[in-house]
C-alpha positions as CSV (number, residue, x, y, z in Angstrom):
1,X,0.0,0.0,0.0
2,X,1.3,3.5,-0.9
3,X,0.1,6.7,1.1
4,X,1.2,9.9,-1.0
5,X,2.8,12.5,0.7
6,X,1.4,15.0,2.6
7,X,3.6,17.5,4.2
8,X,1.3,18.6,6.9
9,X,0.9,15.1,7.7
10,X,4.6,14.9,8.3
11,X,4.6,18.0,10.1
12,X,1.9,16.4,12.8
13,X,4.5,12.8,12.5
14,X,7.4,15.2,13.3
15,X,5.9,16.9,16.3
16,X,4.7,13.6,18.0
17,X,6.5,11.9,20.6
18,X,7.0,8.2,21.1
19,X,9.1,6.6,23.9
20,X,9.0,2.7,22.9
21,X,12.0,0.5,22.8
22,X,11.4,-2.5,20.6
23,X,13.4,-6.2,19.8
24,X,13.0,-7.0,16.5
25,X,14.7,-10.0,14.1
26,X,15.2,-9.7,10.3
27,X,14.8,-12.7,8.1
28,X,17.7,-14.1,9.4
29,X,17.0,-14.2,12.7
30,X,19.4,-11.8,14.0
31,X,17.8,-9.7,16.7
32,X,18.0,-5.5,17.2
33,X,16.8,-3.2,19.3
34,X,15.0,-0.1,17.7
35,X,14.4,3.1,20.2
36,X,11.6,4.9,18.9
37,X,11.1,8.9,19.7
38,X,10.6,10.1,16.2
39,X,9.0,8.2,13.5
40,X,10.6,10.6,11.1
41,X,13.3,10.3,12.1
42,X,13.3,6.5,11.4
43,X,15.9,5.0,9.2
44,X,14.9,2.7,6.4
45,X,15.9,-0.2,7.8
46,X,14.2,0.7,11.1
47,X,11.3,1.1,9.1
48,X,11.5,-2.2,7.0
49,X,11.8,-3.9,10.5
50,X,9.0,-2.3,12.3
51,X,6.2,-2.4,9.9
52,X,5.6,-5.0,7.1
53,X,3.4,-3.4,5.0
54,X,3.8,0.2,3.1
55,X,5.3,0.5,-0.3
56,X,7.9,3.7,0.8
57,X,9.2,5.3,3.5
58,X,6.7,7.9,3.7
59,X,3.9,5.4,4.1
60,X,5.8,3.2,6.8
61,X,6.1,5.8,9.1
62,X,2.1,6.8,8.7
63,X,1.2,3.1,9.3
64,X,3.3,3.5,12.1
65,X,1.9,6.8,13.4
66,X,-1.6,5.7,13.0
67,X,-0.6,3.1,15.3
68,X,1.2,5.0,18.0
69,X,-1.5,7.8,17.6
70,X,-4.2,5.7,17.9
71,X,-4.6,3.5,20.7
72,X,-2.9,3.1,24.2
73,X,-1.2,-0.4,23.3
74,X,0.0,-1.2,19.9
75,X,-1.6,-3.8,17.8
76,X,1.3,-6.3,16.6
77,X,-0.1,-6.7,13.5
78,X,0.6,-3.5,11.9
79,X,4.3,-3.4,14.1
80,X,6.8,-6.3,14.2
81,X,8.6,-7.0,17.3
82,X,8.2,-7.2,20.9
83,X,7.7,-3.4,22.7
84,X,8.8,-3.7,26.1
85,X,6.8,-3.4,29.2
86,X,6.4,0.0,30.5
87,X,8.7,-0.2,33.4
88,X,11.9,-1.9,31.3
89,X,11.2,1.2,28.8
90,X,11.1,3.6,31.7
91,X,14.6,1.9,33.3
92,X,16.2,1.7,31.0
93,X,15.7,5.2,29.4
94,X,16.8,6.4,32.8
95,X,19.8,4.4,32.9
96,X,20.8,6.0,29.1
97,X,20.3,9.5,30.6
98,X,22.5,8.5,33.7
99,X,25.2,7.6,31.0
100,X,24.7,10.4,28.7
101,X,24.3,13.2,31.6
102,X,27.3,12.1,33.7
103,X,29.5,11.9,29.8
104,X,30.4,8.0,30.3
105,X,31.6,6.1,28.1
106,X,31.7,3.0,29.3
107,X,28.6,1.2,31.0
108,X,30.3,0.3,34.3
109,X,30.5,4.0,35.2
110,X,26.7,4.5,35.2
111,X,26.6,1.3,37.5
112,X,28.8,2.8,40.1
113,X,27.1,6.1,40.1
114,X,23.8,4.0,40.6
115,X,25.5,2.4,43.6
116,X,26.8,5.6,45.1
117,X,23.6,7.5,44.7
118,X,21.9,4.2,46.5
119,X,20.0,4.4,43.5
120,X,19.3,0.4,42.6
121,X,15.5,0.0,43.8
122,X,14.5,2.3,41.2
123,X,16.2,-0.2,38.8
124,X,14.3,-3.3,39.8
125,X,13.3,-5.0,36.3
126,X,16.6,-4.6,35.1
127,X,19.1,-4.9,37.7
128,X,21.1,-8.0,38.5
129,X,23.9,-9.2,40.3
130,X,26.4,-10.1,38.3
131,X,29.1,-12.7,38.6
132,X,32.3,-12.1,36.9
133,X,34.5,-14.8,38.1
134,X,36.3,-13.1,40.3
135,X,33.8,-10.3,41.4
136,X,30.9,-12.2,42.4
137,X,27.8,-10.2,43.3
138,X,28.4,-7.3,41.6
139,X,25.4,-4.8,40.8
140,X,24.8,-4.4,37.4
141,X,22.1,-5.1,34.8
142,X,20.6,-8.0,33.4
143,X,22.5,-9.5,30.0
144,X,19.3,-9.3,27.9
145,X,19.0,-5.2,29.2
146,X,23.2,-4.5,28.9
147,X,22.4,-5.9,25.1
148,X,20.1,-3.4,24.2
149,X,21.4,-0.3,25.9
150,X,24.8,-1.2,24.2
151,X,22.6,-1.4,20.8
152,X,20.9,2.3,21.7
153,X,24.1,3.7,22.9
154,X,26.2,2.0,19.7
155,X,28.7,0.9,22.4
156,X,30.7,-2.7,22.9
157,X,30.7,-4.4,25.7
158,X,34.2,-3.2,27.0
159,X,37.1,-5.4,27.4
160,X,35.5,-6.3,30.8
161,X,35.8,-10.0,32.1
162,X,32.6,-12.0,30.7
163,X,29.6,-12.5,32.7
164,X,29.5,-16.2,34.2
165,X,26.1,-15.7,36.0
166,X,23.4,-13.4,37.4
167,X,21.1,-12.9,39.4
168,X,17.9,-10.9,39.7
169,X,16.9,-9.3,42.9
């Protein structure tokens, strides 16, 4: 389906605001996360991953506004991928400002402000504690939560000793 364009429709797409993280695969299986704020903003690929049908760009990102616009929860026909729940976007958003307001640039660091501002309960869907090998109990982030916020942040997962186990608390 192609929707033509109609620039004071993508003025209104522009100036609405979305806040939903969202795991999606391509066709080969390999898995991305995908932050939403702007559907404009969008890249193609983004697009091609979110929403199956539309014939352009232009018509992707209305499919995917109508959705967002419309309704409260997001209908997963229209949108591929799993949103996630409320509280993991809400985390995990706050987490990403901890890094990018304190200039980090490594995730660690916005774990040990967390632990010197006492600040852990208001991370409870995503924090673990991590087991390093040597450093056991550590208080970090869940593997499945670290993976996305490296994929939003485009950062690696340091040179840091891998994670043997974890535990939520």
């Amino acid at each position: 389906m192609k929707i033509e364009y109609d620039v004071s429709l993508y003025i209104e797409m522009a100036n609405f605001s979305v806040n939903e993280v969202v795991q999606v695969s391509n066709r080969k299986g390999r898995r991305s996360t995908i932050h939403i704020t702007n559907i404009t903003k969008l890249s193609w690929q983004d697009l091609q991953l979110l929403v199956s049908s539309g014939a352009d760009k232009f018509s992707k990102m209305v499919m995917l506004y109508r959705e967002y616009s419309s309704k409260k929860e997001v209908s997963e026909s229209v949108i591929r991928g799993k949103s996630l729940s409320l509280n993991e976007t809400s985390e995990i958003n706050e987490y990403i400002k901890i890094f990018r307001d304190h200039g980090c640039t490594k995730h660690h660091e916005v774990n040990e402000i967390i632990a010197q501002r006492d600040e852990w309960d208001s991370f409870k869907t995503i924090r673990s504690l991590n087991d390093h090998g040597k450093h056991k109990e550590i208080e970090g982030i869940q593997p499945q939560y670290f993976e996305i916020i490296c994929n939003i942040l485009k950062i690696s997962g340091e040179q840091g000793l891998p994670l043997d186990s974890f535990q939520k608390y």
